[in-house]
N, C-alpha and C positions, 0 to 999 in steps of 0.2 A: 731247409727252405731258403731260397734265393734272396735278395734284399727286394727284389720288385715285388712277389710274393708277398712277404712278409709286408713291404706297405702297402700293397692293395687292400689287406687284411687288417691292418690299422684305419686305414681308411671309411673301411667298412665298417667298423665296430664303432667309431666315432662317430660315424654318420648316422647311424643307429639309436644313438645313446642321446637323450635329451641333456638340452645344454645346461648348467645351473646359473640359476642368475641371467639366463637370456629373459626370461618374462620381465625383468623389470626395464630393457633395451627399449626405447624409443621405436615406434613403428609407422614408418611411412610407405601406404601398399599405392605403388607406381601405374595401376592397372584393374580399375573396375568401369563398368557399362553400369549405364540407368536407363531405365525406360517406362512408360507409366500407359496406359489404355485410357486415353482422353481426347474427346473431341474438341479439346484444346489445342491437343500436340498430336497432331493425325502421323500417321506410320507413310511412307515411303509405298507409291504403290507397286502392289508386286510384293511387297516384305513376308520374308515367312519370319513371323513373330511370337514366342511362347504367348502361351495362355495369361500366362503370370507376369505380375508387374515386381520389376526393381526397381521402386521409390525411394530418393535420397532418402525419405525418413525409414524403411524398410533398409537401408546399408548404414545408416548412423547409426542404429540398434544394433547391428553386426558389429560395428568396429567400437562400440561400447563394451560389446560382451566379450570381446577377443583381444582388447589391447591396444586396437590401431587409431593412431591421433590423429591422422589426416589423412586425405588418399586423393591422387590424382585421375578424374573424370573421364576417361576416352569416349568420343561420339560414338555411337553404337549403330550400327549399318542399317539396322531398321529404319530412321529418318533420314539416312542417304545426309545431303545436304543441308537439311533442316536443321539448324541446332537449334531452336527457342527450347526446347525442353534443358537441354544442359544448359543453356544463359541463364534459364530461370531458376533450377538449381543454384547454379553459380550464386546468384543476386540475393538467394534467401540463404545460403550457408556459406560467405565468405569465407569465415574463418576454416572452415574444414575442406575445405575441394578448393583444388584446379583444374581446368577442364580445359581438354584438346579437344578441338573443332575438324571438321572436314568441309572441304571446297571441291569442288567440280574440278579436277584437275586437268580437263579437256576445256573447260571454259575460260578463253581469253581474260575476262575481266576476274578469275581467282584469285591473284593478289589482292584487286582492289577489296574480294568479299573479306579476303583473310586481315587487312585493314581493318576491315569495319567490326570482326566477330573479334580482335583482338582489343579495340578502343572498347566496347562491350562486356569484357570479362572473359574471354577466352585466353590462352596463355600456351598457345604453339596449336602444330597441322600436322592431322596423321593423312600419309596417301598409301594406299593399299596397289599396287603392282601385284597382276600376277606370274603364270608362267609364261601364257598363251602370247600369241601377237596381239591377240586385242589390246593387252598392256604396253606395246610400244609406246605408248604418249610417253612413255617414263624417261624414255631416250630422246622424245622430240622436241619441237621449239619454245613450246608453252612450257618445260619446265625452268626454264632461264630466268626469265621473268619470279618466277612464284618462287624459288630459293632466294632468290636476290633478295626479294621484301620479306620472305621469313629471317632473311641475315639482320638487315635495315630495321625489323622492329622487334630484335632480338630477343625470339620468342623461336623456343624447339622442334627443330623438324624430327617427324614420327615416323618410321616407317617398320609396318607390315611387310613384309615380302619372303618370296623366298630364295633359299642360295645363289641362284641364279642368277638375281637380279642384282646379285651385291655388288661386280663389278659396275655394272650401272650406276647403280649411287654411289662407287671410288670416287665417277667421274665428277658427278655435285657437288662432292665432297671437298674433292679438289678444290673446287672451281670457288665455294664457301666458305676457306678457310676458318673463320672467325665463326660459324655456325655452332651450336651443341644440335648433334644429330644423332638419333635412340634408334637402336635395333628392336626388334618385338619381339621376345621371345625367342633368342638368340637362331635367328631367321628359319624358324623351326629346324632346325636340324635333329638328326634323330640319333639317340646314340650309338657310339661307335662308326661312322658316319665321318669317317678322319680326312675322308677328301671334301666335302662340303664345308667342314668346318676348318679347310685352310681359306677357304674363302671367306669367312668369317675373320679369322685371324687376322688377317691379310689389311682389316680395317684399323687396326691398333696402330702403325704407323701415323692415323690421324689424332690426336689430341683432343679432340673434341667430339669424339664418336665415342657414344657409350652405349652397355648393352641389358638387355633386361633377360635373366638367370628363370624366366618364367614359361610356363608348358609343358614344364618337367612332366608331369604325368603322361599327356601325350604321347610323349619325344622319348619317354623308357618305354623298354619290354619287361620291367621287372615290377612287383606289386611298391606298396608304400612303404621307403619311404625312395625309391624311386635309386636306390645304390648305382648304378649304373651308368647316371649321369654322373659323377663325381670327377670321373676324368678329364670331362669337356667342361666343367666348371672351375676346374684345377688350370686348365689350359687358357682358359680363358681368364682366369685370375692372374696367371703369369706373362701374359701379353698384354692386357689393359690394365692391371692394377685394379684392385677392388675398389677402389674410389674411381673406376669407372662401371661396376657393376652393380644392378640392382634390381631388386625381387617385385612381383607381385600377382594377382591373385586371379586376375582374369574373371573375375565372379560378373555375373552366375551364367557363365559357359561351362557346357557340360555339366553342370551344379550335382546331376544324378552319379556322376564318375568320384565326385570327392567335393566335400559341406566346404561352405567357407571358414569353421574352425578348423578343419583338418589343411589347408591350402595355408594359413597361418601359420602352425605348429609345424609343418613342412619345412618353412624356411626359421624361426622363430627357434624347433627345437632338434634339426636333423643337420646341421652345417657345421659338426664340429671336427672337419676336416679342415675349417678356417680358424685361423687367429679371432680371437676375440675382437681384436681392432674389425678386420675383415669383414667378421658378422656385423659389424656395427655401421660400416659402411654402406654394406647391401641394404639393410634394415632400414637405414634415414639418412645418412649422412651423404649419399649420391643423389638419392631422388632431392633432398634439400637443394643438394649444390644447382640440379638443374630445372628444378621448380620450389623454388625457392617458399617457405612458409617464415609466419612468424612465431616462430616453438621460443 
């Protein structure tokens, strides 16, 4: 057996192997949606919306039963622009959640909302880019402005996207030196996928670009505990540093593909291809640095 062989093969087996002493790891999940069926907090028209509601009190129950001390909010597409339902989370569970906002990113005056959802209780802006030309705004005038005042009230730019688009946001990147700016779900790349994920790569040259190790399911061909990806989480460990990478849970998307204990125990007890320090930074110590709690 060759040495590469033989550490695929190590790789594997530890990847496998629950960690000991991981359950007692600090757990901060970087990545869940809320949303609730209220004529309070009306849906986005057009939304295709589950049936079922994810009520902060319905995810507090989850991260009780699973370990997880805090988690950061993402707007969930169903209110488009609308964030009162994640403020109003916000404002009744401080202590537990920080919540990313979205703005109209075609809309001129989007700084000024992302001002006002951040004096508010918001705490950074995710904008979703896709492949089409429809997403050209991402390259246009209006995003100058809106990076600049996410720099200015230094709060984290999000981005959803796909590979594609990564050179695109080099260019903001550039432009924001001073920004912390999060990949989603390591811009879904799919494994094995070694030319997309040079473009990925390719971001680590910034300092303040960090990536979230999340979608795994998705993004393998291979059942739980998703072996497959190991190589683009090694590669990407060894470009950003694990103090730029971090985990989380995306709940409840696709909820019927894999339970939010299982999306836990994923990263919690399958990363023993990392150093311990490693797992520790994925787990809390990055999303802290770049959403800061008081643990």
């Amino acid at each position: 057996m060759d040495r590469r062989s033989f550490l695929k093969g190590s790789f594997a087996l530890l990847g496998s192997l629950p960690q000991q002493g991981a359950q007692h790891t600090i757990m901060i999940d970087s990545h869940v949606h809320v949303w609730k069926h209220s004529p309070g907090f009306p849906f986005a028209a057009g939304a295709k919306v589950p049936e079922f509601d994810l009520a902060a009190e319905d995810l507090l129950a989850l991260m009780s039963a699973n370990g997880v001390a805090r988690t950061v909010l993402i707007q969930v597409i169903h209110y488009r622009w609308d964030n009162r339902y994640l403020l109003d989370v916000l404002h009744r569970y401080p202590e537990k959640f920080h919540g990313v906002c979205r703005v109209d990113p075609e809309d001129p005056a989007a700084p000024d909302h992302l001002s006002e959802l951040t004096e508010t209780g918001c705490h950074g802006v995710r904008l979703s880019p896709g492949v089409s030309a429809e997403s050209d705004w991402f390259r246009g005038p209006l995003m100058a402005p809106l990076w600049k005042r996410c720099a200015q009230l230094k709060v984290p730019m999000t981005l959803l996207l796909p590979a594609s688009r990564l050179p695109d946001a080099a260019v903001w990147i550039e432009k924001n030196p001073d920004l912390d700016v999060v990949i989603d779900h390591m811009a879904d790349i799919p494994a094995g996928d070694t030319k997309q994920l040079q473009l990925l790569l390719a971001l680590a040259r910034y300092p303040r670009v960090f990536v979230k190790i999340s979608h795994i399911w998705s993004l393998s061909r291979q059942a739980f505990p998703y072996l497959d990806l190991t190589d683009q989480i090694l590669r990407l460990r060894d470009a950003f540093g694990s103090s730029r990478l971090m985990w989380g849970t995306d709940w409840p998307i696709v909820r019927e593909r894999l339970s939010y204990s299982q999306r836990v125990a994923l990263y919690r007890d399958h990363l023993g291809f990392l150093s311990g320090t490693e797992r520790e930074d994925i787990l809390y110590r990055t999303v802290q640095r770049v959403w800061p709690f008081g643990l």
